[in-house]
C-alpha positions as semicolon CSV with decimal commas, in nm:
position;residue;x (nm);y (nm);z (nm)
1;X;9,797;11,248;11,746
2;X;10,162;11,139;11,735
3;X;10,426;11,407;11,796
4;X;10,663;11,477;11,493
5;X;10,999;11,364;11,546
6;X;11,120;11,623;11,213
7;X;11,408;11,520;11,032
8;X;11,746;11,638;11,132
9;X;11,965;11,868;10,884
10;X;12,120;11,544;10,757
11;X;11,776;11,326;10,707
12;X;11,620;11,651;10,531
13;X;11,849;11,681;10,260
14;X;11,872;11,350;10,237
15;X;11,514;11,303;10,139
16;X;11,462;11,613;9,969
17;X;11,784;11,428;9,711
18;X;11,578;11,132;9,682
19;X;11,262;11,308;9,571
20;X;11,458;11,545;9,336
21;X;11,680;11,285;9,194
22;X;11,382;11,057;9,121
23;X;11,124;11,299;9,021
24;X;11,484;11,438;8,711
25;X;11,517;11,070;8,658
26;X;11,172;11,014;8,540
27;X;11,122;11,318;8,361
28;X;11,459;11,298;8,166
29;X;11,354;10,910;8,099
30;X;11,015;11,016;7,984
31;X;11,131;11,312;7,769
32;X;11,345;11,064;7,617
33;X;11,096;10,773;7,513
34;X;10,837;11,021;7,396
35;X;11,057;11,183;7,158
36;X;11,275;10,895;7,029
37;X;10,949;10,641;7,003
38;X;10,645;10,792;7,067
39;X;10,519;10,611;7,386
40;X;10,502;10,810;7,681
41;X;10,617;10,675;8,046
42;X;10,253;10,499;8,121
43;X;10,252;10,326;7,777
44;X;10,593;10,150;7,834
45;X;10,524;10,106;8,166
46;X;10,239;9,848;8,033
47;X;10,378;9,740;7,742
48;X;10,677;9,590;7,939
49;X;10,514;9,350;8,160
50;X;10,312;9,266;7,838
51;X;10,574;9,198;7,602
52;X;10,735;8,949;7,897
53;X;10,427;8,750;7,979
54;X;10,313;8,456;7,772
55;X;10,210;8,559;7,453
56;X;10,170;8,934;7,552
57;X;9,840;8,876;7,723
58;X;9,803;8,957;8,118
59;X;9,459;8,954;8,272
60;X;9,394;9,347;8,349
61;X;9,415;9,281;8,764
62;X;9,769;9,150;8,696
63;X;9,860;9,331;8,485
64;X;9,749;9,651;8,740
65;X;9,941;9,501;9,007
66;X;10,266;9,473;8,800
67;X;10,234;9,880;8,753
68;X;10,118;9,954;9,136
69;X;9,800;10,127;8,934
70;X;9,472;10,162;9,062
71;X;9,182;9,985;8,836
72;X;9,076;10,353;8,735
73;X;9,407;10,496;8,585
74;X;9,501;10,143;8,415
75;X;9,167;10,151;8,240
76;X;9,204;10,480;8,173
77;X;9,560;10,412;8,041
78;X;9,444;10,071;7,814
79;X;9,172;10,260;7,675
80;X;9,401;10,519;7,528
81;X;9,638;10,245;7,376
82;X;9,315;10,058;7,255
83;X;9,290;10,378;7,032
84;X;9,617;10,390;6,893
85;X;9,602;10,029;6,837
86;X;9,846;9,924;7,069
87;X;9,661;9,697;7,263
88;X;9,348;9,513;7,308
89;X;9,094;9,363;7,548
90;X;8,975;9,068;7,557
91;X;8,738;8,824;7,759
92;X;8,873;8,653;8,044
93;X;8,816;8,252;7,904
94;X;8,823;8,124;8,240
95;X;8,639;8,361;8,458
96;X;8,373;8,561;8,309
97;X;8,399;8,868;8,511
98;X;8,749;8,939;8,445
99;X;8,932;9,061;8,138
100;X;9,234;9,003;8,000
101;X;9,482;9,258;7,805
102;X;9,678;9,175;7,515
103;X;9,983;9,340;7,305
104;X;9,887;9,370;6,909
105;X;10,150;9,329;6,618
106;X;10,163;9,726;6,675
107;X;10,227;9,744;7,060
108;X;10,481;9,448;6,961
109;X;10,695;9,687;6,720
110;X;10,663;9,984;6,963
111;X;10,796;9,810;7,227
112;X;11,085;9,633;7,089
113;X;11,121;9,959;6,841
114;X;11,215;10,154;7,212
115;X;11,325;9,934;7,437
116;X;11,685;9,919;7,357
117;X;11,703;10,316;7,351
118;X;11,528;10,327;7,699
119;X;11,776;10,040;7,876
120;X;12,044;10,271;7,746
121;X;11,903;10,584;7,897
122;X;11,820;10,355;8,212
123;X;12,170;10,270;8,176
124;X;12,352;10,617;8,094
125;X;12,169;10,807;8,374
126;X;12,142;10,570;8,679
127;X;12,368;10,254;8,635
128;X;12,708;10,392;8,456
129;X;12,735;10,646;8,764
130;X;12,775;10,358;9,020
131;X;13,032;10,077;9,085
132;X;12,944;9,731;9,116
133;X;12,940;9,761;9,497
134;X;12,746;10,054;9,551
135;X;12,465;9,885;9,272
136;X;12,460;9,587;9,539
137;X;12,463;9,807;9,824
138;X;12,197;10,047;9,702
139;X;11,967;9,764;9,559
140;X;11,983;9,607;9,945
141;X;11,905;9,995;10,084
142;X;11,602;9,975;9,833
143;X;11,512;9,625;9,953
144;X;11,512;9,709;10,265
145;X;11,318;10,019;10,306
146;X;11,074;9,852;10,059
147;X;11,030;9,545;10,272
148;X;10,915;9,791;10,582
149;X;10,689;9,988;10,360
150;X;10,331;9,926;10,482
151;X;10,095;9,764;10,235
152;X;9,784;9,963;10,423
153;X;9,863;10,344;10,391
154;X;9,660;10,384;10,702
155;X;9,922;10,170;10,918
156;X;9,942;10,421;11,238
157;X;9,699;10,311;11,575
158;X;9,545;10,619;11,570
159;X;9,513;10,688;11,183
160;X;9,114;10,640;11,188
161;X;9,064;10,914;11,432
């Protein structure tokens, strides 16, 4: 068992900024696609990578990997814009045991019907509140910390005990 070094006054409020400012940053973002398009947070949050790759088609593992989603909730998540007719799956051509997803004519309009609206939310409640500088600064904080994020969640010696 490792002893907890807590965080100081500083550290605590610190973190507990981060987690608030994210968790308002998301919800206002969300809140804001779903009533000025329609899509929720997960649908544009796979319609994105979609709408960059070649001809709107990822195969589903990449496209899971782009989003940080386990195979369960991206299923989940395609399966709900299969419905609306956003997207569709198809057959991996070169390896029979994958699949592959790809963006419709609809999931085409929805996406480039709300993208502009969400870059200028993205815009008007994170980016036009810093300088140049601190956008550099805070995007090499971010780097940083991500870089010495463990890719095993279990990354402490005595985490199996």
């Amino acid at each position: 068992m490792v002893d907890a070094q807590w965080l100081d006054t500083r550290e605590a409020r610190l973190w507990q900024s981060y987690r608030d400012t994210y968790r308002e940053l998301m919800r206002a973002l969300e809140a804001r696609l779903i009533g000025n398009s329609g899509l929720s947070g997960a649908d544009y949050a796979l319609l994105h990578p979609l709408s960059e790759a070649e001809d709107g088609v990822l195969r589903t593992r990449d496209l899971g990997k782009s989003v940080g989603w386990e195979r369960s909730r991206l299923s989940h998540q395609v399966s709900r814009m299969e419905k609306r007719g956003l997207v569709c799956r198809e057959e991996c051509a070169s390896d029979a045991r994958g699949s592959m997803v790809r963006l419709t004519e609809l999931g085409w309009k929805a996406i480039d019907a709300a993208a502009p609206d969400h870059v200028a939310a993205v815009r008007g409640y994170f980016f036009d509140h810093l300088t140049e500088a601190e956008q550099t600064q805070l995007a090499g904080l971010l780097d940083r910390i991500a870089t010495n994020i463990p890719a095993d969640a279990c990354a402490t010696p005595d985490c199996d005990e």
